[in-house]
N, CA, C and O atoms as a GROMACS GRO file, in nm:
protein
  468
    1UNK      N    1   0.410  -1.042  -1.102
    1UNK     CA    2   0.465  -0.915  -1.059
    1UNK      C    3   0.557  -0.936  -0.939
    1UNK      O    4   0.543  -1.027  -0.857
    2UNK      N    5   0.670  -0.825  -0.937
    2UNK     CA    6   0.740  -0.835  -0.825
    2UNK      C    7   0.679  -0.885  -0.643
    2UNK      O    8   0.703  -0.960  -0.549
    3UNK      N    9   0.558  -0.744  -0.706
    3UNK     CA   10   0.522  -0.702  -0.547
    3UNK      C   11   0.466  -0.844  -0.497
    3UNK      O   12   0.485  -0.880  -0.381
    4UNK      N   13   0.371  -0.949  -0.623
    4UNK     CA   14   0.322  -1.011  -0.546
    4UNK      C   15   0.413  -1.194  -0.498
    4UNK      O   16   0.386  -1.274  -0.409
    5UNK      N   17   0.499  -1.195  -0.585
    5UNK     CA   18   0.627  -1.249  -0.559
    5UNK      C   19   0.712  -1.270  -0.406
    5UNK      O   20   0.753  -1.367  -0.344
    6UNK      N   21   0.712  -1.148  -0.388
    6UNK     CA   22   0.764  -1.085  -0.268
    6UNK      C   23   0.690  -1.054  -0.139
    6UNK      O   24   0.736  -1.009  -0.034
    7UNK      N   25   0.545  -1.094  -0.177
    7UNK     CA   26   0.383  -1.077  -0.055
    7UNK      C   27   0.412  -1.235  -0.039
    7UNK      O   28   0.401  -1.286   0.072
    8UNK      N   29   0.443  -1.302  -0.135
    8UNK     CA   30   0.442  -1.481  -0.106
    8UNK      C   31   0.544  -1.521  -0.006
    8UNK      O   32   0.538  -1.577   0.103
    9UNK      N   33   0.673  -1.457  -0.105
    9UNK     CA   34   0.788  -1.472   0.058
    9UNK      C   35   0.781  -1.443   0.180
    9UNK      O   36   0.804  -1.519   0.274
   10UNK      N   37   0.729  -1.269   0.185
   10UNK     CA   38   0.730  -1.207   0.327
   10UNK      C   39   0.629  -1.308   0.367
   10UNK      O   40   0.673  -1.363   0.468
   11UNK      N   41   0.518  -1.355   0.336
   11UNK     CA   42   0.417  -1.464   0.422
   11UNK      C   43   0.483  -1.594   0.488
   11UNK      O   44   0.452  -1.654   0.591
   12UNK      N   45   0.592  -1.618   0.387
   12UNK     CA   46   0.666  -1.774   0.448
   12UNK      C   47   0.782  -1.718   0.516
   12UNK      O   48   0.840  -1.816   0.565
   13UNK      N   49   0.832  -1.636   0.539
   13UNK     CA   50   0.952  -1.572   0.590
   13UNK      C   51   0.889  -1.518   0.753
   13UNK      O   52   0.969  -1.502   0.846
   14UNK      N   53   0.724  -1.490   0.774
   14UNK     CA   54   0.715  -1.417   0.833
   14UNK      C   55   0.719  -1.454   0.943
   14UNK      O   56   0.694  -1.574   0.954
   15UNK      N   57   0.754  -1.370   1.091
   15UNK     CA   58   0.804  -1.429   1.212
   15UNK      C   59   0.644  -1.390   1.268
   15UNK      O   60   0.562  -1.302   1.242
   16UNK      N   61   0.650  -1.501   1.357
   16UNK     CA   62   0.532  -1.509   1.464
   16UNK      C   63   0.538  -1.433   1.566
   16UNK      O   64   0.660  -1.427   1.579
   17UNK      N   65   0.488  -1.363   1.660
   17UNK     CA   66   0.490  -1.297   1.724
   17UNK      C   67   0.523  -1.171   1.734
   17UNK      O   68   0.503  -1.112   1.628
   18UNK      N   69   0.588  -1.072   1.859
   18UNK     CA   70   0.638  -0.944   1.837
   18UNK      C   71   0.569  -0.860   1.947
   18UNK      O   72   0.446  -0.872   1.952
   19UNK      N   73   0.625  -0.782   2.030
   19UNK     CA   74   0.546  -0.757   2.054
   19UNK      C   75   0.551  -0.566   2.108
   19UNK      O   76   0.652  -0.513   2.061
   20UNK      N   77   0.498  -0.507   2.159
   20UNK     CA   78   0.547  -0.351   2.188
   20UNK      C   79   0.465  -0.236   2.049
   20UNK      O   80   0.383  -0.276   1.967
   21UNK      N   81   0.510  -0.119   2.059
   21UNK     CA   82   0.450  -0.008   1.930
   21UNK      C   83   0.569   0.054   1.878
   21UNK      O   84   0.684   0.012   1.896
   22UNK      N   85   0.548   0.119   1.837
   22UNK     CA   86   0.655   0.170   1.754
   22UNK      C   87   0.600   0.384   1.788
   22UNK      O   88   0.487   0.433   1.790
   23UNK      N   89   0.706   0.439   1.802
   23UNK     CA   90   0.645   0.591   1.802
   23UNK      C   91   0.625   0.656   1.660
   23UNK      O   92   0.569   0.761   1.628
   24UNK      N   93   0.697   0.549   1.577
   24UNK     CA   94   0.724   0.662   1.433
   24UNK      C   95   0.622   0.657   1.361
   24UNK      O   96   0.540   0.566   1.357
   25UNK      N   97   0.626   0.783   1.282
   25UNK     CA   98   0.479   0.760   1.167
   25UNK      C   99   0.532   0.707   1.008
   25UNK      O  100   0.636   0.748   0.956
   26UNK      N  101   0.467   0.639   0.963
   26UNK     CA  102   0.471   0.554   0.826
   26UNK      C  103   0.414   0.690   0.708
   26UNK      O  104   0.324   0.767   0.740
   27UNK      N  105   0.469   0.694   0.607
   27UNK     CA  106   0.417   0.778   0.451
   27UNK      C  107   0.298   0.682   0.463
   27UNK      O  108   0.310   0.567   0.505
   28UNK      N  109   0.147   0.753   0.411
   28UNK     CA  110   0.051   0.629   0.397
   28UNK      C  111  -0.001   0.693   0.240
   28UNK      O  112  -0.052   0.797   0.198
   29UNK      N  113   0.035   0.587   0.197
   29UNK     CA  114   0.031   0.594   0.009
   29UNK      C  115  -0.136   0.618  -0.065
   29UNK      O  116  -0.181   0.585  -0.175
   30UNK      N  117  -0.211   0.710   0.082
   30UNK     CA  118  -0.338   0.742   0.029
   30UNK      C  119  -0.290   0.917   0.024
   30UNK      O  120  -0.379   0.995  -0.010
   31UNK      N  121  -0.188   0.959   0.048
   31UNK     CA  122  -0.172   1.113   0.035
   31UNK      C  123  -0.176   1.162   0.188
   31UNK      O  124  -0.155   1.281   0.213
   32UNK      N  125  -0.201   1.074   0.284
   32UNK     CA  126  -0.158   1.089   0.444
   32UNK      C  127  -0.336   1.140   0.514
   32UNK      O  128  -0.352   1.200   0.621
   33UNK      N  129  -0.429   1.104   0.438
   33UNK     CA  130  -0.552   1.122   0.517
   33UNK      C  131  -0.567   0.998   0.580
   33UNK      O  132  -0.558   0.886   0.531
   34UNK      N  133  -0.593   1.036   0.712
   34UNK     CA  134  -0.633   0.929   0.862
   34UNK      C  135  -0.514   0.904   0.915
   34UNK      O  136  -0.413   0.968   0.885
   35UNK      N  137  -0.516   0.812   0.994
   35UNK     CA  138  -0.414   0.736   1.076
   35UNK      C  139  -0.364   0.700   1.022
   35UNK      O  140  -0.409   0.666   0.912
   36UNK      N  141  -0.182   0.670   1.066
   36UNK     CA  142  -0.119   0.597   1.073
   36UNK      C  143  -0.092   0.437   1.139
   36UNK      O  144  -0.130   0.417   1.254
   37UNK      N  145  -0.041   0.352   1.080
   37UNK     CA  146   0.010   0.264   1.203
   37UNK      C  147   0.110   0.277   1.265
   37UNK      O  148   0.118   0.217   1.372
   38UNK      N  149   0.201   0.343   1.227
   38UNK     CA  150   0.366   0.331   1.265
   38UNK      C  151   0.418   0.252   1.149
   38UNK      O  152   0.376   0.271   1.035
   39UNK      N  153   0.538   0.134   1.185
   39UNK     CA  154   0.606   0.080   1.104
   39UNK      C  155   0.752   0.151   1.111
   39UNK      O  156   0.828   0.098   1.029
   40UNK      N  157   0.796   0.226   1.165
   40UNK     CA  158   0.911   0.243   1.201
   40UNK      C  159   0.957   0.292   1.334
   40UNK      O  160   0.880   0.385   1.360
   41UNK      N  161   1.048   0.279   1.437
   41UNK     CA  162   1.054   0.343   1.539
   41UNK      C  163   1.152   0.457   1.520
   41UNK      O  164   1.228   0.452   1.423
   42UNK      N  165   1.158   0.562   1.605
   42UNK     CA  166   1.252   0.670   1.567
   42UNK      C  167   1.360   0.631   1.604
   42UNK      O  168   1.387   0.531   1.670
   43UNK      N  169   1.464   0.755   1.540
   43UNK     CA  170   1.613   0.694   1.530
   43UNK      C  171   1.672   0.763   1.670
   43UNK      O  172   1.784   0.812   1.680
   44UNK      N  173   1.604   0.758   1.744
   44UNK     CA  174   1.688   0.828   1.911
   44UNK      C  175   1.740   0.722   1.993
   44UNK      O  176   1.743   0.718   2.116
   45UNK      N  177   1.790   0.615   1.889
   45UNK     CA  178   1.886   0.504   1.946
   45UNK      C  179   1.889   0.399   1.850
   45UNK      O  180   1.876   0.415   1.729
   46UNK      N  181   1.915   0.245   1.933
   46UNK     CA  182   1.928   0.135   1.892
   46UNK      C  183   1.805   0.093   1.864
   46UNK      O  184   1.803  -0.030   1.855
   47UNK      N  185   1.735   0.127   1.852
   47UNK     CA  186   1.567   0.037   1.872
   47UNK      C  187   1.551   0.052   1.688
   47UNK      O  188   1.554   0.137   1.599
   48UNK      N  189   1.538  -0.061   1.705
   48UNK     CA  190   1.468  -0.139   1.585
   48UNK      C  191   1.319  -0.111   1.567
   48UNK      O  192   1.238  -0.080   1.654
   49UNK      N  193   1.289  -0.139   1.372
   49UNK     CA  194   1.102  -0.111   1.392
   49UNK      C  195   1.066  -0.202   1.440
   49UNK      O  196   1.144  -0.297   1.434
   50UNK      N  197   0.940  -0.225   1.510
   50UNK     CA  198   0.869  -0.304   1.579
   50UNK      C  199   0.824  -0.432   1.477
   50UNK      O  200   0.821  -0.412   1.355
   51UNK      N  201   0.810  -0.489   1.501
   51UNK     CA  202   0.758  -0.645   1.400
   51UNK      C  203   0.580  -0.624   1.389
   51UNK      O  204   0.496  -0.588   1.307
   52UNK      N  205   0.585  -0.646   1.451
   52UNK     CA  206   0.423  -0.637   1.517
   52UNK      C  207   0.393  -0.515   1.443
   52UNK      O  208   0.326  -0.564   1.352
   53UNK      N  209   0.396  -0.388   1.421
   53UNK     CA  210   0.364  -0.238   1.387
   53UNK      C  211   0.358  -0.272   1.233
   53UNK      O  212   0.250  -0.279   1.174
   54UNK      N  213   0.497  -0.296   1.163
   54UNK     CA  214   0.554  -0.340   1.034
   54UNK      C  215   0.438  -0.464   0.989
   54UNK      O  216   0.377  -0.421   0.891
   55UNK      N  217   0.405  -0.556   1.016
   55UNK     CA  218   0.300  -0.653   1.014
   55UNK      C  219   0.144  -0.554   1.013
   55UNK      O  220   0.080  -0.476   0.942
   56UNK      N  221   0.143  -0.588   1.080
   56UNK     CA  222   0.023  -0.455   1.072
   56UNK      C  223  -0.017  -0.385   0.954
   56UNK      O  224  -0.110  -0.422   0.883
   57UNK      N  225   0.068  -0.265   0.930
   57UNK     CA  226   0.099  -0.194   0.800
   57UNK      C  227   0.098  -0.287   0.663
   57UNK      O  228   0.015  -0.284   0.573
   58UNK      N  229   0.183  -0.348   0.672
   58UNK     CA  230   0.175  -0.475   0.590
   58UNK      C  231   0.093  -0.531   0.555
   58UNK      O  232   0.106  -0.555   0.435
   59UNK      N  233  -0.017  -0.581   0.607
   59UNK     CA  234  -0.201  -0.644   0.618
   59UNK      C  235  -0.247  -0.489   0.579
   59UNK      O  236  -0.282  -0.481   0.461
   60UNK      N  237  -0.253  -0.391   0.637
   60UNK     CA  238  -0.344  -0.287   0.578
   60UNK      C  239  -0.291  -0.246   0.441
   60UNK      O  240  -0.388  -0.217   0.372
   61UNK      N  241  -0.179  -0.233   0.374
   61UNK     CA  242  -0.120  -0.209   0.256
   61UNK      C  243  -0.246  -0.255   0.186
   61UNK      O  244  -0.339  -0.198   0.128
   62UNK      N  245  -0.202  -0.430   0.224
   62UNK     CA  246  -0.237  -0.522   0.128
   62UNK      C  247  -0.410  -0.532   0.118
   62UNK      O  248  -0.473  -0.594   0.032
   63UNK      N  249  -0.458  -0.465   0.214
   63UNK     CA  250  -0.611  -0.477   0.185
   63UNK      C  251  -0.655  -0.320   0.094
   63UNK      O  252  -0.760  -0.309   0.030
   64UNK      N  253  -0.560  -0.220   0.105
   64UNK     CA  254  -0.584  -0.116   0.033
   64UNK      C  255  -0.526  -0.121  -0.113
   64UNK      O  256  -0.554  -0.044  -0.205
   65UNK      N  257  -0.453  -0.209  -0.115
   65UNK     CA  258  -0.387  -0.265  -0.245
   65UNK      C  259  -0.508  -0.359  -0.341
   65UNK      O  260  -0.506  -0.352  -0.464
   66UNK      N  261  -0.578  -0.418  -0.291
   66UNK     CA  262  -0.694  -0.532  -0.350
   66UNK      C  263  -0.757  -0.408  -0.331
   66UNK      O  264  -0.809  -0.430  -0.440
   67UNK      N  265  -0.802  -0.298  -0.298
   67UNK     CA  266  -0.924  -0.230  -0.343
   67UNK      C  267  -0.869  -0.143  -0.473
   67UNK      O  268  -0.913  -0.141  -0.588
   68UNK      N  269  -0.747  -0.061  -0.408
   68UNK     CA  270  -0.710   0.026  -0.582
   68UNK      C  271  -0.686  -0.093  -0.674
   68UNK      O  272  -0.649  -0.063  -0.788
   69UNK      N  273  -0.702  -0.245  -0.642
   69UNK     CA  274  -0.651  -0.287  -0.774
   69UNK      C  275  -0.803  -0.294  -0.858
   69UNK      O  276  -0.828  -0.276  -0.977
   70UNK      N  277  -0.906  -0.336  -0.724
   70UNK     CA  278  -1.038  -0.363  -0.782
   70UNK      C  279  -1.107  -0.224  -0.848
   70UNK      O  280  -1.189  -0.226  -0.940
   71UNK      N  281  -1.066  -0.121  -0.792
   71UNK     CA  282  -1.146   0.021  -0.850
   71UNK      C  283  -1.073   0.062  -0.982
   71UNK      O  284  -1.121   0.134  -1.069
   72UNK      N  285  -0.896  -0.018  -0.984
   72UNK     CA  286  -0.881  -0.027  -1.136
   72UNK      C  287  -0.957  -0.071  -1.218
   72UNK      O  288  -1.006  -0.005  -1.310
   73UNK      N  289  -0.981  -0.208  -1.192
   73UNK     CA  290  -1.067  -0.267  -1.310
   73UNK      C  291  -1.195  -0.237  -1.331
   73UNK      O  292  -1.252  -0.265  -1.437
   74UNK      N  293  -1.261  -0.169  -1.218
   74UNK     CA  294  -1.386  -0.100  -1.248
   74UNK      C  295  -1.392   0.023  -1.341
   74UNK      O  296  -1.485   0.036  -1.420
   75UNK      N  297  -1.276   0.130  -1.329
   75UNK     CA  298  -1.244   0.213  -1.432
   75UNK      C  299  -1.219   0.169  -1.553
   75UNK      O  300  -1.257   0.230  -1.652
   76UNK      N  301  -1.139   0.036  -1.559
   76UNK     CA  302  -1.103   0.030  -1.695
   76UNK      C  303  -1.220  -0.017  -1.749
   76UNK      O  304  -1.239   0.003  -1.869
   77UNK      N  305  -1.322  -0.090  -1.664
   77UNK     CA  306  -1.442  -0.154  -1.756
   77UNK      C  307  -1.515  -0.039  -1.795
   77UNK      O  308  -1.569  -0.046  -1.906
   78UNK      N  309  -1.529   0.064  -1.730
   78UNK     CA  310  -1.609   0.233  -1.728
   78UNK      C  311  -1.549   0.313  -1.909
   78UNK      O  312  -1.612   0.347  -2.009
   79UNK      N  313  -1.397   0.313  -1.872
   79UNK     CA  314  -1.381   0.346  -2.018
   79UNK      C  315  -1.397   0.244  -2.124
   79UNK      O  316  -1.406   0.296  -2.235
   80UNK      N  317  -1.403   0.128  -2.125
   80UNK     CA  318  -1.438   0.061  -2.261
   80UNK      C  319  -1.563   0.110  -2.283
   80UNK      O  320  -1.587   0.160  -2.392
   81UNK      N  321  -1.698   0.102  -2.148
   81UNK     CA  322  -1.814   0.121  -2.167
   81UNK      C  323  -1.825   0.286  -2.286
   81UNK      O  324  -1.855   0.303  -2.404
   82UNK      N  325  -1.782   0.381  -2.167
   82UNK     CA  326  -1.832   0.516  -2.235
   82UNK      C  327  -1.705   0.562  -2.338
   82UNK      O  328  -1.666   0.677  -2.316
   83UNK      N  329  -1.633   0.486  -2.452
   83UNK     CA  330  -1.535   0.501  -2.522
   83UNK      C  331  -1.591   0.605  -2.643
   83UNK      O  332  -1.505   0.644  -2.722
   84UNK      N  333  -1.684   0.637  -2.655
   84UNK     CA  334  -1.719   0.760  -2.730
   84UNK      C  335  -1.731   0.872  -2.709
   84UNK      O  336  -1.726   0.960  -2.795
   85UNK      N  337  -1.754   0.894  -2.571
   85UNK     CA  338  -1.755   1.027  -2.446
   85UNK      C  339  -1.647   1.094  -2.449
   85UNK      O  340  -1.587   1.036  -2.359
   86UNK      N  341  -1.592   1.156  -2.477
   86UNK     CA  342  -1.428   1.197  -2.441
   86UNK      C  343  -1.446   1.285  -2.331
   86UNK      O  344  -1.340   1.330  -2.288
   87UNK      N  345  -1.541   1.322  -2.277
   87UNK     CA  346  -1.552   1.400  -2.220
   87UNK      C  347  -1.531   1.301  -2.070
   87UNK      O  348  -1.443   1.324  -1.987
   88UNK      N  349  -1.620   1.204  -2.059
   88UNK     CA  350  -1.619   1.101  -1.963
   88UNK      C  351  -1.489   1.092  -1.950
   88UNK      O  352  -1.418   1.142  -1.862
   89UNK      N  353  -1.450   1.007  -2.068
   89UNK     CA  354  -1.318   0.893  -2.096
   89UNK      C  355  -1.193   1.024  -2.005
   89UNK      O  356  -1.110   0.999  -1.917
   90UNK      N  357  -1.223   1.141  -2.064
   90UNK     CA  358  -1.124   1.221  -1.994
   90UNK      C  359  -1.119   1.214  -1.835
   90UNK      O  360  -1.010   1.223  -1.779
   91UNK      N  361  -1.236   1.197  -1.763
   91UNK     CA  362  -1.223   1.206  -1.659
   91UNK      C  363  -1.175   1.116  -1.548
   91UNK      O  364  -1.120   1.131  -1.439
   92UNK      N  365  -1.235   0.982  -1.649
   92UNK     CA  366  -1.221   0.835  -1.590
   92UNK      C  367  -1.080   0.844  -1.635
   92UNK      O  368  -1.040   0.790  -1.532
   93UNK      N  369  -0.980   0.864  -1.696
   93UNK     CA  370  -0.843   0.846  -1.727
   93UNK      C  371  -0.767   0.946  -1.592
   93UNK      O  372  -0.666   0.900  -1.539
   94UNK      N  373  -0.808   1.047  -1.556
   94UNK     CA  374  -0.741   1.141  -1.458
   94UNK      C  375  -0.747   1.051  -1.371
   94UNK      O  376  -0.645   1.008  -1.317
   95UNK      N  377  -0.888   0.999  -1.339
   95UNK     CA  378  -0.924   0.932  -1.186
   95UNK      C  379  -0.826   0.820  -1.186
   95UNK      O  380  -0.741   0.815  -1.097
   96UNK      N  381  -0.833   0.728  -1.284
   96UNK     CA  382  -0.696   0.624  -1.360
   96UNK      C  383  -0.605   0.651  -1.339
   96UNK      O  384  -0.562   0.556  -1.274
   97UNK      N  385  -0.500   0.751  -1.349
   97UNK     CA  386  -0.389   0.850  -1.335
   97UNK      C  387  -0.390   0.824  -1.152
   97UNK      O  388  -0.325   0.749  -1.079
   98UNK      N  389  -0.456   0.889  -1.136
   98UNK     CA  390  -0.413   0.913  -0.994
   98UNK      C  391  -0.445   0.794  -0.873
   98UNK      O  392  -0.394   0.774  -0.763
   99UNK      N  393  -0.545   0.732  -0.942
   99UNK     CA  394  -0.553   0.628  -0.868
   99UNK      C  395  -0.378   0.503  -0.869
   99UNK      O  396  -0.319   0.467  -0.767
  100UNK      N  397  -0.334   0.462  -1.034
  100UNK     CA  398  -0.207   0.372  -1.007
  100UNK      C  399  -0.122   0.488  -0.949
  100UNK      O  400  -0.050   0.430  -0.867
  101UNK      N  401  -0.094   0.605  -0.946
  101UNK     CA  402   0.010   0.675  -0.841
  101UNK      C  403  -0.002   0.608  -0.730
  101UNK      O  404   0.100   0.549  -0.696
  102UNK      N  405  -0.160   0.590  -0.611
  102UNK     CA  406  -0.165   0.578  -0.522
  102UNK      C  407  -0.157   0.429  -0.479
  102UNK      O  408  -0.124   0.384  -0.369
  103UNK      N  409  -0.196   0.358  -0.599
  103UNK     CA  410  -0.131   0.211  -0.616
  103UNK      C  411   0.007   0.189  -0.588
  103UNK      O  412   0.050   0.100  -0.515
  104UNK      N  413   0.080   0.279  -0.651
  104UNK     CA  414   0.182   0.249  -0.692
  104UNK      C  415   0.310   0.305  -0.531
  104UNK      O  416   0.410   0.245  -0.492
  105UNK      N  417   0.263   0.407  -0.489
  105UNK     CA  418   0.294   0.424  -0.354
  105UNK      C  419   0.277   0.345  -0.250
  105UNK      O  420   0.361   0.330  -0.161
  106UNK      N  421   0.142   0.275  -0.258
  106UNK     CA  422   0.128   0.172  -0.135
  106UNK      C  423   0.241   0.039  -0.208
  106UNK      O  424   0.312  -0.020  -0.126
  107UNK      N  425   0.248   0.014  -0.297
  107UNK     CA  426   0.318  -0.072  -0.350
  107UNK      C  427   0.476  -0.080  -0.259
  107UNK      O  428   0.529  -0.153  -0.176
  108UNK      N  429   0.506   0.041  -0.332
  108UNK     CA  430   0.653   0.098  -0.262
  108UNK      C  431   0.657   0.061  -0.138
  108UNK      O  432   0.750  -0.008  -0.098
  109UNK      N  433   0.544   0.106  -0.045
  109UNK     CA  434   0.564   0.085   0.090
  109UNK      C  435   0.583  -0.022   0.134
  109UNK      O  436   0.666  -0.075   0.208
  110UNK      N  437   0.483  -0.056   0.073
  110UNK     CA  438   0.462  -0.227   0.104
  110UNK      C  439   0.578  -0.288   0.086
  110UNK      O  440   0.617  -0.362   0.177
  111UNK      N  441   0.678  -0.269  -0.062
  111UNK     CA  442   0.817  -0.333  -0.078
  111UNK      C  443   0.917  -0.280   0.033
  111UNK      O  444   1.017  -0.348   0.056
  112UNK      N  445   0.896  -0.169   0.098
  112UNK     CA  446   1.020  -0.127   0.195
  112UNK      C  447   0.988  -0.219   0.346
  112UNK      O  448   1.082  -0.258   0.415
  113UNK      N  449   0.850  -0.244   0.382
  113UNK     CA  450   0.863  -0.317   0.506
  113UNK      C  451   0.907  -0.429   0.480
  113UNK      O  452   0.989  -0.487   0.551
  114UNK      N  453   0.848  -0.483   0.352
  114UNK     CA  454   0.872  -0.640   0.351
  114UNK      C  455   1.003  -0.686   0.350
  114UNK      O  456   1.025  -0.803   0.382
  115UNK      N  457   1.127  -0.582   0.306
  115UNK     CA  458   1.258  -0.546   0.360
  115UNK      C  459   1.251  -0.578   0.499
  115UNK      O  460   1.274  -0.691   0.541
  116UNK      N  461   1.225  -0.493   0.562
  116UNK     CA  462   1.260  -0.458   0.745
  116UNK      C  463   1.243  -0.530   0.740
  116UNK      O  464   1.356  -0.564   0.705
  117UNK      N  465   1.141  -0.706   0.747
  117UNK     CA  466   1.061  -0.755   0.819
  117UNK      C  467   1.154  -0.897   0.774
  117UNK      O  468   1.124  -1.007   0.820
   0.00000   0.00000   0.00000
């Protein structure tokens, strides 16, 4: 896959250090419940996003990324199991549904820092 193609580079590409916060708030590809890290600074000048903030975000993506990927495969093992249920199968497919959206958003994100960075 692209994304993880591009998790290999940003790792060998990635700069050491960095240091400062960033004021801006990041989209967080769970639908925006909890904190933010930042990952961008606002545009009320020259200031660049922070490295350090962008890194950050980046490591949390990627650990919320290995869980929707793991609660995928727990769904998909759920519908082979109850494949006669439709009633189940219906539900476990919504939860499916909305879960790769939210995959698929942290994904995105994840591809726009690894840009900045």
């Amino acid at each position: 896959e692209q994304y993880l193609r591009l998790r290999a580079d940003a790792a060998e590409t990635r700069p050491a250090g960095g240091a400062g916060r960033t004021e801006g708030g990041a989209v967080r590809a769970d639908g925006g419940a909890g904190r933010t890290d930042g990952g961008a600074a606002r545009t009320d000048g020259a200031r660049k996003p922070d490295p350090r903030a962008a890194r950050k975000e980046l490591a949390r993506l990627e650990r919320q990324i290995a869980k929707f990927e793991q609660r995928e495969a727990e769904l998909h093992a759920e519908l082979a199991e109850h494949a006669t249920d439709y009633l189940l199968v219906g539900r476990l497919t919504e939860q499916l549904r909305q879960l790769v959206t939210e995959k698929d958003q942290a994904e995105s994100r994840w591809l726009e820092l690894s840009d900045e960075l």
